[in-house]
C-alpha positions as CSV (number, residue, x, y, z in Angstrom):
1,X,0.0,0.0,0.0
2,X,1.3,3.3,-0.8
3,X,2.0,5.2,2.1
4,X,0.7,8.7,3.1
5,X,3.3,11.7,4.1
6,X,2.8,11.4,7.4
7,X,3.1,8.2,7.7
8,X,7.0,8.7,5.9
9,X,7.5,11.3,8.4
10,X,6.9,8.4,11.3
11,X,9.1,5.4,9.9
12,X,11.7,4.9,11.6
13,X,14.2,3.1,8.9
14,X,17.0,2.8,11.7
15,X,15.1,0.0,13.0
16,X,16.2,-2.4,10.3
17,X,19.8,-1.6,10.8
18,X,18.7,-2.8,14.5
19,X,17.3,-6.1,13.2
20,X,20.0,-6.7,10.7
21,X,23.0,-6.5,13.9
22,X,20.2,-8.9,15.8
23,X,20.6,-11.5,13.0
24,X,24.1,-11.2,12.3
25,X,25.0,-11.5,15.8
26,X,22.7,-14.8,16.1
27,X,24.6,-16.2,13.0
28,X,28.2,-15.8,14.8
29,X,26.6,-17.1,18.0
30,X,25.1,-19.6,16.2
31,X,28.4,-20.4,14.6
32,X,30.4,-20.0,17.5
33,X,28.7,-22.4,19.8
34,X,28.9,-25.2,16.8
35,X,32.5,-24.8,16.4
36,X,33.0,-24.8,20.6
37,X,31.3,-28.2,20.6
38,X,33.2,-29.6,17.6
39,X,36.1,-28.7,19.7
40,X,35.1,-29.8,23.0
41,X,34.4,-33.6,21.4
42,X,37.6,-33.7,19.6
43,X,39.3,-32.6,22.5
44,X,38.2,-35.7,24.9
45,X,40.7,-38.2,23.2
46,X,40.0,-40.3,25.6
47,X,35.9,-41.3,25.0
48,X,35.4,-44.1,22.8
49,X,32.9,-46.7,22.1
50,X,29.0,-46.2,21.0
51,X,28.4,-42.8,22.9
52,X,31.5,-41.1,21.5
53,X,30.5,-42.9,17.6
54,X,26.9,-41.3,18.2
55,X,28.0,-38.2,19.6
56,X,30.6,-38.0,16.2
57,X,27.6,-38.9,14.2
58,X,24.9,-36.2,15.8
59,X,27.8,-33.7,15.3
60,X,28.3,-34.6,11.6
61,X,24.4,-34.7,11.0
62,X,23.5,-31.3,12.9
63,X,26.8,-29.3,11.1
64,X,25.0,-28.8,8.1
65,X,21.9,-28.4,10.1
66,X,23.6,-25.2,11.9
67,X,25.2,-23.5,9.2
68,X,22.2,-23.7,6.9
69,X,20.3,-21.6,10.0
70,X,23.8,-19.7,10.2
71,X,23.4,-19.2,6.3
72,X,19.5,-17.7,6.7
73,X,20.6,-15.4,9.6
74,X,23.2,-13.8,7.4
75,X,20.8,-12.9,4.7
76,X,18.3,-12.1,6.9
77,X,20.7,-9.4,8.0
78,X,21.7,-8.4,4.4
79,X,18.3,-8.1,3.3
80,X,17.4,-6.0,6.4
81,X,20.3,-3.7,5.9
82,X,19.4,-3.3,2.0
83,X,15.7,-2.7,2.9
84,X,16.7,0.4,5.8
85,X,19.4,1.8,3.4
86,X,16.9,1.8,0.2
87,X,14.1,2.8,2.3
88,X,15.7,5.4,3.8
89,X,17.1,7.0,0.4
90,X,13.6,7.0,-0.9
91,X,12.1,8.6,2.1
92,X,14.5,11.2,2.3
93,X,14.2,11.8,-1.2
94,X,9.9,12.0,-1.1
95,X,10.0,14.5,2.1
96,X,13.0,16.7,0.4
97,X,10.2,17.2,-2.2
98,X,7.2,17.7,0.1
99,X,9.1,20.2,2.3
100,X,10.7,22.0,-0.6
101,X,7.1,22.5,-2.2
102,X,5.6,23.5,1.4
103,X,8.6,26.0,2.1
104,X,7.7,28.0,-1.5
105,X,3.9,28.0,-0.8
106,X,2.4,25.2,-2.0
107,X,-0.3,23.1,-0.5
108,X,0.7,19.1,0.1
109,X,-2.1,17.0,1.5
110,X,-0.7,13.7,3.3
111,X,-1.6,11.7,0.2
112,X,0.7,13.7,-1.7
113,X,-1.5,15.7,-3.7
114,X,0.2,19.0,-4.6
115,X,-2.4,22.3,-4.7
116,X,-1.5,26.7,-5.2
117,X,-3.6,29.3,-4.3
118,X,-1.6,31.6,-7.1
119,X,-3.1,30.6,-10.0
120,X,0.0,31.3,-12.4
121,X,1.8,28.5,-10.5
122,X,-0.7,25.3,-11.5
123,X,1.7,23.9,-14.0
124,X,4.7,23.8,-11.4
125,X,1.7,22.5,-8.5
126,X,0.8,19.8,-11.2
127,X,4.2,18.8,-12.0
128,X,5.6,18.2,-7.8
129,X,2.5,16.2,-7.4
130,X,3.4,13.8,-10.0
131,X,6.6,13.9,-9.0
132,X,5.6,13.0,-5.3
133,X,3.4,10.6,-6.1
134,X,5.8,8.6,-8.8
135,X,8.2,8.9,-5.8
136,X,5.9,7.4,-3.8
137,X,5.1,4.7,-5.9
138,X,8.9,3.7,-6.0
139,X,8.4,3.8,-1.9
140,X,5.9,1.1,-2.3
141,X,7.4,-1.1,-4.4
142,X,11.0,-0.9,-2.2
143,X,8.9,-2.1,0.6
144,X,7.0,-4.7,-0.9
145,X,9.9,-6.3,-2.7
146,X,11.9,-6.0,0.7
147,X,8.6,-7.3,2.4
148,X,8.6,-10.4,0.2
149,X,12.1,-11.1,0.5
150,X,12.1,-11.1,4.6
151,X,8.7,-13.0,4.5
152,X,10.5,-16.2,2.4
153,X,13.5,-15.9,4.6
154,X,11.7,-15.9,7.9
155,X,9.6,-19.0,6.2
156,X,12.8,-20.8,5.3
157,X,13.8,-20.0,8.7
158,X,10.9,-21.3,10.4
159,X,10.9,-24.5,8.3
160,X,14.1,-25.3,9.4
161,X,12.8,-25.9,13.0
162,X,12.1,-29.4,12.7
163,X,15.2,-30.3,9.8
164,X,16.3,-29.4,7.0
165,X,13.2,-30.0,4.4
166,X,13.5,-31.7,0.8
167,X,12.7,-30.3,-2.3
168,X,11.1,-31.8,-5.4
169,X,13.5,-32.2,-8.3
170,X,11.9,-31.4,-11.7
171,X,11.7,-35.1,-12.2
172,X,9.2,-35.0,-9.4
173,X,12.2,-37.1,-7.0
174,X,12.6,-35.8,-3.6
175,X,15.9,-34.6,-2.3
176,X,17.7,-33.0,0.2
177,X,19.7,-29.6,-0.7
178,X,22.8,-31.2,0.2
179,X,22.8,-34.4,-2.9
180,X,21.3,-31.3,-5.2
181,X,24.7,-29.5,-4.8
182,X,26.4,-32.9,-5.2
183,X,24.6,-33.1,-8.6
184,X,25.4,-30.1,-9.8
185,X,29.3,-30.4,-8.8
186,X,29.0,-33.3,-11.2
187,X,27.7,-31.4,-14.3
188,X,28.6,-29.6,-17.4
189,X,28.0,-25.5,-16.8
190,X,25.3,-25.9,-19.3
191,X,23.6,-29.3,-18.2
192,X,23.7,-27.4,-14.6
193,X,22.0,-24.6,-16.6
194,X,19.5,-26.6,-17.5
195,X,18.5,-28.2,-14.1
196,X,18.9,-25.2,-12.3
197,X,16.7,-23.0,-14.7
198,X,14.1,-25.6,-14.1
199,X,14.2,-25.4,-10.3
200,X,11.4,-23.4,-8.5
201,X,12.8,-20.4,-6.7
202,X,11.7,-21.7,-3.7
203,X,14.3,-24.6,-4.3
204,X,16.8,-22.8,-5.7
205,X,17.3,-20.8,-2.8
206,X,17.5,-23.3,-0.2
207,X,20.2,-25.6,-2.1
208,X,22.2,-22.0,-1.8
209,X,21.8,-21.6,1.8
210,X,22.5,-25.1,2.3
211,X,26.3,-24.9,0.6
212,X,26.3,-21.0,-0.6
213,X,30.6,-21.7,-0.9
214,X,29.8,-24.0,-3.7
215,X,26.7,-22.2,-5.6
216,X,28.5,-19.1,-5.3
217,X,31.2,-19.9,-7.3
218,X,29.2,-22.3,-9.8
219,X,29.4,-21.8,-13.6
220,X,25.7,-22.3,-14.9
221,X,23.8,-20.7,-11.6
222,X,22.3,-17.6,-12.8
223,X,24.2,-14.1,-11.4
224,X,21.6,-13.2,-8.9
225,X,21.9,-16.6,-7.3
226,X,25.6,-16.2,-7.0
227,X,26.0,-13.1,-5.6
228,X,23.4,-13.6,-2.8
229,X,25.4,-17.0,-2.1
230,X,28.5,-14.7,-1.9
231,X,26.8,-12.4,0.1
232,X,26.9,-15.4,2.5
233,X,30.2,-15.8,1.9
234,X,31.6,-12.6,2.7
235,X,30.3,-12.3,6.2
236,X,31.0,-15.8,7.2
237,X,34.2,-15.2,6.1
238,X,34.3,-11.8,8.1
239,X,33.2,-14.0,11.2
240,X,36.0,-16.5,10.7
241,X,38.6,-13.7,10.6
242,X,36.8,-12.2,13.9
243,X,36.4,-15.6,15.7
244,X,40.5,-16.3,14.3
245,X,41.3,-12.3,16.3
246,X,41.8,-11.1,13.0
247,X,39.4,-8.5,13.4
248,X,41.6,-5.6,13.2
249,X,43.5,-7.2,10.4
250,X,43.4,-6.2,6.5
251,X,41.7,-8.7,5.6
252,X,38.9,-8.4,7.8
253,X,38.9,-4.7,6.8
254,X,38.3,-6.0,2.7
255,X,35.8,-8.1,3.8
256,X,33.6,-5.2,5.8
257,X,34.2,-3.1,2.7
258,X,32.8,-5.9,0.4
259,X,29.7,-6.4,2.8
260,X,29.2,-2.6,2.4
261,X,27.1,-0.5,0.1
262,X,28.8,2.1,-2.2
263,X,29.6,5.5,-1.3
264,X,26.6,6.8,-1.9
265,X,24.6,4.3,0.4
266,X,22.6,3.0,-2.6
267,X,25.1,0.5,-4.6
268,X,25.1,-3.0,-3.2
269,X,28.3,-4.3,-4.0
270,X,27.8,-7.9,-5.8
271,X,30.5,-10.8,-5.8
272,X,29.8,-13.6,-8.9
273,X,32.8,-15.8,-7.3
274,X,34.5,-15.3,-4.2
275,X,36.4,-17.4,-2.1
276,X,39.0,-16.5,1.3
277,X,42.4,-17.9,0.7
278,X,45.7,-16.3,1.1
279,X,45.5,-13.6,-1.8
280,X,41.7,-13.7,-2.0
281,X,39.5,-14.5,-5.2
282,X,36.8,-12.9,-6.4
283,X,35.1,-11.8,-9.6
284,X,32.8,-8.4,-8.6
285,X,30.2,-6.9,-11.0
286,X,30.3,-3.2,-10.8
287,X,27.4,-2.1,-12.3
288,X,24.2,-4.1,-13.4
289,X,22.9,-6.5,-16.3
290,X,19.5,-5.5,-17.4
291,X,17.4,-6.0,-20.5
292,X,19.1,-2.5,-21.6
293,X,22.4,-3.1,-21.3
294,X,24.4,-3.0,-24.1
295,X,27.5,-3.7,-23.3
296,X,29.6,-6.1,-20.2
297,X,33.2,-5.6,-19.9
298,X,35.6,-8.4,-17.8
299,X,38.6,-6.4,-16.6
300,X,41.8,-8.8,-15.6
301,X,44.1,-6.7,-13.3
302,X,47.8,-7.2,-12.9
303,X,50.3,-8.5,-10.6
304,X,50.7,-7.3,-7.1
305,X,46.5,-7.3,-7.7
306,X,44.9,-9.6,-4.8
307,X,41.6,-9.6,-2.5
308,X,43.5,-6.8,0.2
309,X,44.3,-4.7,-2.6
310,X,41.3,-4.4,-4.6
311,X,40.3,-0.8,-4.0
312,X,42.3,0.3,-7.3
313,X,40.7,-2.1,-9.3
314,X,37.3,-1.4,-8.0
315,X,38.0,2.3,-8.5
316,X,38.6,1.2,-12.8
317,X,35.9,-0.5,-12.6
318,X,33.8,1.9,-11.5
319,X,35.0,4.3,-13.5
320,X,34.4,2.1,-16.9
321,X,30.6,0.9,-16.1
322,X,29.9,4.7,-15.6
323,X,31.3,5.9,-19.1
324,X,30.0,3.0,-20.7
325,X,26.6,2.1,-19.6
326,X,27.3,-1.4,-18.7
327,X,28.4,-3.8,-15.8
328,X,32.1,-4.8,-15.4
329,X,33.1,-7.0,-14.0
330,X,36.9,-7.5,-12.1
331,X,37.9,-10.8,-12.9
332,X,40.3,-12.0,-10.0
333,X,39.2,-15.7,-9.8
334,X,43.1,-17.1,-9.4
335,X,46.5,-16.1,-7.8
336,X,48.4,-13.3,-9.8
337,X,51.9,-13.2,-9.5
338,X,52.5,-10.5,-6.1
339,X,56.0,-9.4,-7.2
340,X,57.2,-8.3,-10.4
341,X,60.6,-10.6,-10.6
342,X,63.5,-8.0,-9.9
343,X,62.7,-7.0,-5.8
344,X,65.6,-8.9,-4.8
345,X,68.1,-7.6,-7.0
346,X,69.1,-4.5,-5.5
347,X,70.6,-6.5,-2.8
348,X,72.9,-8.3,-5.5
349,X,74.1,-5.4,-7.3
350,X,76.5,-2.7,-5.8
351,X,78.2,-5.5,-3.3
352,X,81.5,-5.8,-5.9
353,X,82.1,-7.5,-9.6
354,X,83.1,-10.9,-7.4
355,X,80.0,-11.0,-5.3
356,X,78.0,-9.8,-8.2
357,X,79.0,-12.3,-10.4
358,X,78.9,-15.6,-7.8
359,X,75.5,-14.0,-6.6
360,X,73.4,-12.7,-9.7
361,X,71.9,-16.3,-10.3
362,X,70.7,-17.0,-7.0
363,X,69.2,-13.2,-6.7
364,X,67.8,-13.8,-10.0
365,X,66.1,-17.4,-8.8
366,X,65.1,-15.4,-5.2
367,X,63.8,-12.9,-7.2
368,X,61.7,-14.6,-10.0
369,X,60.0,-17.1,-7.9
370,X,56.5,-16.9,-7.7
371,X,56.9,-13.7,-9.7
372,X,55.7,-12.1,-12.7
373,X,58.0,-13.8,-14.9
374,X,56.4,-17.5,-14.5
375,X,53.8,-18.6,-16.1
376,X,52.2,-20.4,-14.2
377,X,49.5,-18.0,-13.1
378,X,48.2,-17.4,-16.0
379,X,48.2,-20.8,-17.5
380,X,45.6,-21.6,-13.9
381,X,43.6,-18.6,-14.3
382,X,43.0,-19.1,-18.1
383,X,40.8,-21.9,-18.0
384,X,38.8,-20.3,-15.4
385,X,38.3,-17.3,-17.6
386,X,37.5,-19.3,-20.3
387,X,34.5,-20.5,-18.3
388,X,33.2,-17.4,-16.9
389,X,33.0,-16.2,-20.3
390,X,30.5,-19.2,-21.1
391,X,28.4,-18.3,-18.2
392,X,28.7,-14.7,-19.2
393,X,27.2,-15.2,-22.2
394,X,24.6,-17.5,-21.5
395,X,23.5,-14.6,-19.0
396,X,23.4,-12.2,-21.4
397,X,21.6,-14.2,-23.4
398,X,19.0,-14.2,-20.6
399,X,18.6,-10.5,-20.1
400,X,20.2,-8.8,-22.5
401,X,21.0,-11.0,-25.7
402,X,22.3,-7.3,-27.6
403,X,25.3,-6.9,-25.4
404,X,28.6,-6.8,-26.8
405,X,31.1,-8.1,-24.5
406,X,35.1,-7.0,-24.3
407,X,38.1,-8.7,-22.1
408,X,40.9,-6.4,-20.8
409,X,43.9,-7.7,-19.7
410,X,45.8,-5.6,-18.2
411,X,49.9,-6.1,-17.6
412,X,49.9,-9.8,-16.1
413,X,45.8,-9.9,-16.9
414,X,47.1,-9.8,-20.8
415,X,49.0,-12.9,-20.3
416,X,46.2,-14.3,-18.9
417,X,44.3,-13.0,-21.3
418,X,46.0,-14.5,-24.4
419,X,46.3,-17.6,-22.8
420,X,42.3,-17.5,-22.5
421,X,42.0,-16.5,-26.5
422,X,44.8,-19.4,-26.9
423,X,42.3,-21.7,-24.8
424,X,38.8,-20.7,-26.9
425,X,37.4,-17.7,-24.7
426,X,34.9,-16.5,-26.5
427,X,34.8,-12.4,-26.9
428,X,33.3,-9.4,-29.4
429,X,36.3,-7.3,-28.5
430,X,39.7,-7.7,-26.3
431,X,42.1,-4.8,-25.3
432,X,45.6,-5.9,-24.5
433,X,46.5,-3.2,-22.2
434,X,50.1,-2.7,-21.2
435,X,50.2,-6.5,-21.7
436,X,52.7,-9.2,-20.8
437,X,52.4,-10.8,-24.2
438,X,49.6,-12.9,-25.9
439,X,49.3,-15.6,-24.1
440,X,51.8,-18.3,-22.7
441,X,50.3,-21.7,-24.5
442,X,51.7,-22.7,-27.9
443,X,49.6,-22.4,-30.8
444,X,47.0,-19.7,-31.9
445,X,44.3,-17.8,-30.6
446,X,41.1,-19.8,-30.9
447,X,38.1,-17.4,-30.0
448,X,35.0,-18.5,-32.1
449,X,33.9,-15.7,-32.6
450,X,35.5,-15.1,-36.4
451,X,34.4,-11.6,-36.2
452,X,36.4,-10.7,-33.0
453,X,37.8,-7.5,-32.5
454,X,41.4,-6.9,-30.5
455,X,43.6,-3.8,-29.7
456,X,46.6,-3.1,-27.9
457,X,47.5,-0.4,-25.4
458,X,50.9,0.6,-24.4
459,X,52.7,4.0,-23.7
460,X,56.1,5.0,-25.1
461,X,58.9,3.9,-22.2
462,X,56.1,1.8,-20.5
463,X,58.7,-0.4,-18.8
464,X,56.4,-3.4,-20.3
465,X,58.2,-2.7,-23.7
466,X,60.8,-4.3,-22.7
467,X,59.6,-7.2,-22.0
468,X,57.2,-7.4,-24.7
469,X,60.0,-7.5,-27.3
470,X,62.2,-10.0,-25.7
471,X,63.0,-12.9,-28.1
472,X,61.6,-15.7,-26.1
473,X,59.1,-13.9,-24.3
474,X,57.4,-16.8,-22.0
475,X,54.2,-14.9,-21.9
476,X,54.2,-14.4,-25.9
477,X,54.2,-12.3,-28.9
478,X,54.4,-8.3,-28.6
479,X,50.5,-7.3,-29.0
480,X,51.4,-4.1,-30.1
481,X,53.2,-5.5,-33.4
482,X,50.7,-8.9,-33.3
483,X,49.1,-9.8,-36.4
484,X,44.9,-8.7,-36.3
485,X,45.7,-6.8,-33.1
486,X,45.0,-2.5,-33.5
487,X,47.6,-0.5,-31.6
488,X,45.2,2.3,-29.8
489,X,46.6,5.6,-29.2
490,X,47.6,6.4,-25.6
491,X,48.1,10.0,-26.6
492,X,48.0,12.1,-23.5
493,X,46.6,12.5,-19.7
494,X,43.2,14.8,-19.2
495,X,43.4,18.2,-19.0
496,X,45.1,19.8,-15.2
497,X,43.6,22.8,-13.6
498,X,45.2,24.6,-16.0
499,X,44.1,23.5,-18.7
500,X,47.6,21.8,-20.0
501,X,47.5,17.8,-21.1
502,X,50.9,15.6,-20.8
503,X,52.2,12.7,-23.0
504,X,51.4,9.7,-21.3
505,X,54.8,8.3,-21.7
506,X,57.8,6.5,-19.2
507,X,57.4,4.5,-16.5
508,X,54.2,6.2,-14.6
509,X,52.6,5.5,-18.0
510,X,52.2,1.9,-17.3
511,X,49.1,2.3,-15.5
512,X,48.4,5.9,-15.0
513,X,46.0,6.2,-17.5
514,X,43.3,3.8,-15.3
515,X,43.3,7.1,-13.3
516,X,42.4,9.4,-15.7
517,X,39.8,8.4,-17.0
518,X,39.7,12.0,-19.2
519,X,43.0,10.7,-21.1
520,X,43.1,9.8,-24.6
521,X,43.8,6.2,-23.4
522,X,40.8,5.6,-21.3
523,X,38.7,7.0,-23.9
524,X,40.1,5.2,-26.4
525,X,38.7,1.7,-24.3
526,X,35.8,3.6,-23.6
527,X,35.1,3.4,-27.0
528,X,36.1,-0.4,-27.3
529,X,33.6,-1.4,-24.9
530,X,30.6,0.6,-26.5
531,X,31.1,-0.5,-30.0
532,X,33.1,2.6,-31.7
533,X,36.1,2.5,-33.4
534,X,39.2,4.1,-31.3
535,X,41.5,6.3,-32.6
536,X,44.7,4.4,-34.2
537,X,48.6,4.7,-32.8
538,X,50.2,8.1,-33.1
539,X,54.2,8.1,-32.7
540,X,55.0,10.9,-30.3
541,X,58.1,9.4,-28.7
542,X,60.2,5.9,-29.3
543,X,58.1,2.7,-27.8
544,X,62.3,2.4,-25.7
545,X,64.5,4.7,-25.6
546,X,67.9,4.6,-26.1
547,X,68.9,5.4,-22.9
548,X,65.8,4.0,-20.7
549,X,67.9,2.9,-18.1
550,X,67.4,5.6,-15.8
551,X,65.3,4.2,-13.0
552,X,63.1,1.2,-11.7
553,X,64.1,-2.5,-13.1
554,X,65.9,-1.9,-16.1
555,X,69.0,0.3,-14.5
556,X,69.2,-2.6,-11.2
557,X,69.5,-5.5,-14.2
558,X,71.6,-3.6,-16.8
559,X,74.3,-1.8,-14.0
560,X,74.7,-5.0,-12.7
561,X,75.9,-6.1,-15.5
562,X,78.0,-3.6,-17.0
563,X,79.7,-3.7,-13.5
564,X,80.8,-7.1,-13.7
565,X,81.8,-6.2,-17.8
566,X,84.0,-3.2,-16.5
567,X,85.6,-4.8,-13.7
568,X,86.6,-7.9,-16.5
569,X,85.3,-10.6,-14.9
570,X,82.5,-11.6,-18.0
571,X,84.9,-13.9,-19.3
572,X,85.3,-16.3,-16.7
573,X,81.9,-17.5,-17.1
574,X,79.2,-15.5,-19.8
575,X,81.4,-13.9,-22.3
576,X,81.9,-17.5,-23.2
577,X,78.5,-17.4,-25.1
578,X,78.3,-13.7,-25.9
579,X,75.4,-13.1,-23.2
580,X,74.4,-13.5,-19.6
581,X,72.8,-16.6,-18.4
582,X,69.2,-16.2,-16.6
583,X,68.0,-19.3,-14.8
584,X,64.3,-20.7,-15.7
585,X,62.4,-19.4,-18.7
586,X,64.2,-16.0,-19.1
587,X,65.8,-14.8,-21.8
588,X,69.6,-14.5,-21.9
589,X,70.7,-11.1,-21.6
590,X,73.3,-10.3,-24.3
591,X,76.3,-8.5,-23.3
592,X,74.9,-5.7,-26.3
593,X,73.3,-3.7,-24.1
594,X,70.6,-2.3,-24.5
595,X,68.6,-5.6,-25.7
């Protein structure tokens, strides 16, 4: 029912924030007390026989019996929070109105009919009561679809009372939520599709609350699904970092941040995969799919890029979907590499041609490990991709079967990237951005679509040129010079206060341009992502310079070894073959320096 004004001026939309803390702090109690027994029976080493095998068995049973309540708790508390932050907007909004109008003279009855007693102002009168009451309208509908939601909550809630209740497969077999996840583990993504499309909603929802870890990160379980799972997610995760007295720690700081709305109080932030290990994975969609959209963008960050430091690529995100009309979504569903490959090098060089030359391998080893030299990353986070681009499209195809969707790869993301392209992602358009190479598998790219579009992206003296154009490149071919690949035009950074515009160029130019989003770069993606054609290459400064060995990577690797030239110790071991050996899948250096 649509609500008068003076009713609005009576809610009291703090009250759900109230209930919302309630539940959550019944879900960690909840949780708590489950985990305290667990520990108390495994602690007692010394009970055996039938009691202890029954009291292992009631524990295993009533597990899954807890955290499904645990699970209905936590959205319980999600929804109430969504329903006081959206309610409250919209009633602020409606009474800004009504008080606005009253405050220049107009008459507002409480059903939000808008009157003048000055005749000359009946077209203004005319147009704040529409206004109010479309406003008011909206109020309604927030409520009711917030209503509904809390009503099938507290129902599953309730129902859990006496167990955990089947549900009737589309076959008309009766199951428990638990062998439906088992069944869908087993699956294709588009078999899954299939059975899970022909679920009722009812089901569907409590087969997510009863494993939300595994439906949340499912290929073939539609978006919405998986975000409220990961909803889920988040705050148990949150819990377990409290319960663990990490609390104060940066990871527990992400995770309130993820459970949080936007700056604005109105964005819900949505999670399509997540999952708490060490760096963190997630895949967030910034921005919505609707049957408008007409463009989805995936974004794949670089190294040093992991769950504690995904503020910066949140920020690009957010920046894209609002030039561009569509969702995008960060893709950070794997490990990336968290060190470029030369940290440890300083520490070789500058210690003397003798301990430079017996200690430059083992730096190099140190240093490389588990950087952004291996390859390994990308060839586990390729397949993945390759995936979520399947169930990308088969949403799409759902609400919005006109969108046009573009991968971005950026530094280490256009390694893994290519390597998705080399695997048979499927794409309208790809940016290599700054990239690594084109991928790190043998053979070609094998998108299907024939018609794919793909552009590069990198800055003159982007320290990335370098390794692009190494012969041997593990991570592949240059994308700038790649055959079917457009080289964009990174041109230069927005206007300053001033009014003046810089040549993106150097080593800031790496990735300064996802910061700017007024630069000749951004736009230039901008333009991928809706469907124009960006503006080609334009040679303002050489891709390296002759002399780029000024600062950063390229003066620790190429001083270290001009020292050990000039103090005439390169003979004794790589003057022998005209270069310097690099362990693993580097590329010599040869003594002709620059390379």
């Amino acid at each position: 029912m649509r609500p008068t004004i003076s009713e609005l001026r009576n809610w009291r939309t703090h009250r759900f924030g109230e209930a919302a803390a309630a539940a959550a702090s019944a879900a960690e109690t909840l949780d708590g007390a489950m985990d305290a027994a667990i520990r108390a029976i495994d602690a007692t080493s010394d009970w055996c026989g039938e009691s202890r095998c029954a009291a292992d068995l009631t524990v295993t049973r009533e597990r899954g019996h807890v955290h499904e309540i645990r699970n209905i708790l936590h959205r319980i508390a999600d929804e109430a929070e969504d329903a006081g932050a959206d309610l409250t907007h919209a009633r602020e909004l409606v009474l800004r109105v009504v008080d606005t109008a009253l405050a220049d003279g107009f008459v507002v009855t409480d059903l939000g009919e808008v009157a003048s007693v000055d005749m000359s102002k009946e077209a203004d009168a005319e147009a704040l009561g529409v206004a109010i009451m479309r406003a008011l309208d909206v109020i309604e509908q927030i409520d009711d679809d917030h209503g509904a939601r809390l009503e099938r909550l507290t129902d599953d809630l309730a129902a859990m009372r006496t167990g955990r209740p089947g549900l009737r497969l589309p076959d008309e077999h009766t199951v428990n939520p638990d062998d439906v996840v088992v069944m869908l583990r087993s699956m294709t993504a588009t078999a899954r599709r299939e059975l899970w499309s022909r679920m009722t909603p009812d089901d569907r929802r409590r087969v997510m609350h009863a494993d939300p870890q595994t439906i949340g990160n499912l290929d073939g379980v539609d978006f919405d699904t998986r975000a409220d799972a990961n909803e889920i997610n988040i705050r148990n995760a949150l819990t377990e970092e409290r319960q663990a007295g990490r609390g104060g720690g940066p990871r527990a700081a992400v995770l309130e941040e993820f459970a949080q709305r936007g700056p604005d109080g109105t964005a819900e932030r949505r999670f399509i995969a997540f999952d708490n290990t060490a760096d963190g994975r997630f895949i967030e969609m910034v921005g919505a799919v609707g049957t408008g959209t007409r463009n989805a963008t995936v974004y794949v960050p670089g190294t040093r890029s992991s769950m504690n430091r995904s503020a910066e690529s949140h920020g690009v995100a957010q920046d894209l979907a609002q030039r561009t009309g569509g969702p995008v979504f960060v893709y950070l569903d794997g490990d990336l590499p968290q060190k470029v490959g030369f940290e440890g090098l300083p520490d070789v060089v500058g210690r003397g041609a003798v301990a430079g030359l017996l200690g430059i391998g083992s730096g190099l080893a140190a240093s490389i490990d588990d950087s952004a030299v291996e390859t390994g990353f990308a060839r586990d986070m390729a397949p993945r991709l390759v995936g979520f681009g399947a169930a990308l499209d088969a949403e799409l195809e759902q609400r919005a079967p006109e969108a046009i969707t573009t991968f971005i790869g950026f530094s280490y993301g256009g390694s893994v990237v290519g390597s998705a392209e080399q695997l048979g992602l499927r794409a309208d358009r790809v940016v290599y951005a700054s990239a690594a190479g084109t991928g790190v598998f043998d053979g070609p790219w094998r998108n299907p679509n024939p018609d794919v579009d793909r552009y590069s992206l990198t800055a003159p003296g982007d320290p990335i040129q370098y390794i692009q154009s190494v012969p041997g490149n593990p991570h592949g071919s240059d994308p700038d010079t790649a055959a079917g690949v457009v080289r964009m035009d990174t041109g230069f950074t927005g206007p300053d206060a001033n009014g003046q515009r810089t040549l993106i160029e150097g080593t800031s130019s790496h990735g300064s341009y996802w910061h700017d989003p007024n630069s000749d770069a951004f736009r230039n993606i901008v333009r991928v992502i809706n469907g124009d054609d960006p503006t080609p290459y334009i040679e303002r400064a050489p891709d390296r310079p002759t002399d780029p060995y000024a600062e950063g990577l390229l003066d620790i690797v190429v001083e270290g070894g001009r020292q050990i030239i000039r103090d005439g110790l390169g003979p004794l071991g790589d003057l022998l073959d005209g270069d310097i050996d690099l362990p693993g899948p580097i590329p010599d250096i040869p003594l002709r320096l620059p390379w």
